[in-house]
Phi, psi and omega in degrees: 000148162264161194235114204221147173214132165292139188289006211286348191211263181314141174068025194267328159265026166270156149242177229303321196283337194258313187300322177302293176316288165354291201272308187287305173281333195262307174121016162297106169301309163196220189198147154244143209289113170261152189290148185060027200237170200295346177309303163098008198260063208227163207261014179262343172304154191260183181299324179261016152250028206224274179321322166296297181321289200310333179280347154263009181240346180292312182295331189282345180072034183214155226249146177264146182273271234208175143257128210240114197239156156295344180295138163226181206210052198237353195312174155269313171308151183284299183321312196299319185285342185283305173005292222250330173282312194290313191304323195262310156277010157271000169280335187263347161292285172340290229282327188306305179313311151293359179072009156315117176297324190213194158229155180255137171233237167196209228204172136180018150163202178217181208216042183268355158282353219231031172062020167235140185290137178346302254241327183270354174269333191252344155303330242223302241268286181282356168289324174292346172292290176324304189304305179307306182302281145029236160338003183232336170292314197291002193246005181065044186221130180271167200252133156208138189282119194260137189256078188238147160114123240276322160301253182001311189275049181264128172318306199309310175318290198297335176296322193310287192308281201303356182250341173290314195309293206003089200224119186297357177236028154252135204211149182281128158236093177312147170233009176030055165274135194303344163293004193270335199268094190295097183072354181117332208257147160245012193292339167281302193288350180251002178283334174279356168236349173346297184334285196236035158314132157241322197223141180231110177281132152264130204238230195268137194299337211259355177288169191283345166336183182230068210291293198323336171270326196293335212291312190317313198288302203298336176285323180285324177278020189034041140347067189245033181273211191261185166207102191264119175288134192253076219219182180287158152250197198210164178283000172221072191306304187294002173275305205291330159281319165309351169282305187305306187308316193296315188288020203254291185324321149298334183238020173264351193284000000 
């Protein structure tokens, strides 16, 4: 497995050179880019600053993971759900052009106050999911669903979407949410996702999660992607990843 961290809270104010540099020094292999944050790393870039990125983190030996986007597909407007499917493959044009493997999208509730059932929101949630694996498979760039949203991120739920999806380049981005773990145990939630982990978040190492089983079942399942920390940020941000990395290293053994 690789070691990796998102940009959504640490590194959420760097920009491209203190992330890269960073990343290079704590010994972090690489990052997904979260949308709208100070790196600056957006579909709005041009063709030769989409080389330019990709050629600088390329000189750095540090690897971009992922891209981390905001689209989600639970609205009741259509329109609004067409958004968010043209909005996450025009990301996958981005991630293709940067040599990105893949991009992340979410969940992010059901619409069962606005009187539509649980069971037909997360059908809408993963059919819009396909179509996005679909368009993002002809650019070699993978789709992962991340298992967010206070309804939504329940295992059972996200098997429901992956399984409406059912597209060999849509993928789970485990999110080591504290419902997963049951009694200590993760073992019902990750036996309902297994299948189709890609991506893996991780937060802080030192809670009661159960991080030694998860890293074993991923190890065991030949895991070899990331595990991105998901974590706060802090004002001496590269000692708290040199921290972060050692105890990562302790409990991967």
């Amino acid at each position: 497995m690789k070691l990796g961290f998102v940009t959504y809270q640490i590194g959420a104010e760097w920009d491209l050179a203190t992330l890269i540099r960073t990343c290079a020094a704590t010994g972090f292999s690489g990052v997904e880019l979260r949308t709208t944050h100070a790196h600056g790393v957006e579909v709005e870039l041009s063709a030769a600053d989409r080389a330019d990125v990709r050629k600088r983190f390329a000189d750095a030996g540090v690897e971009i993971a992922g891209l981390g986007s905001a689209f989600e597909f639970h609205a009741v407007d259509p329109a609004v759900v067409r958004k968010n499917i043209e909005g996450t493959i025009a990301y996958a044009r981005l991630a293709a052009d940067l040599g990105c493997p893949g991009v992340k999208v979410r969940p992010n509730g059901l619409q069962t106050g606005a009187g539509v059932p649980e069971e037909k929101t997360l059908e809408q949630i993963g059919l819009a999911l396909r179509e996005c694996a679909q368009a993002a498979a002809d650019l070699g760039v993978a789709v992962r669903i991340e298992v967010h949203g206070r309804e939504t991120q329940q295992p059972r739920r996200m098997r429901a979407i992956i399984d409406h999806a059912g597209h060999d380049n849509a993928f789970i981005c485990w999110n080591s949410n504290p419902v997963e773990a049951v009694n200590g145990s993760i073992d019902e939630a990750y036996g309902l996702l297994r299948h189709k982990i890609g991506l893996v978040h991780i937060n802080e190492l030192h809670n009661a999660y159960p991080w030694r089983d998860l890293f074993a079942k991923l190890r065991g399942d030949g895991y070899t992607g990331y595990t991105l920390a998901e974590i706060p940020g802090n004002p001496d941000g590269e000692r708290i990843l040199r921290y972060y990395r050692a105890l990562w290293d302790a409990y991967r053994r």
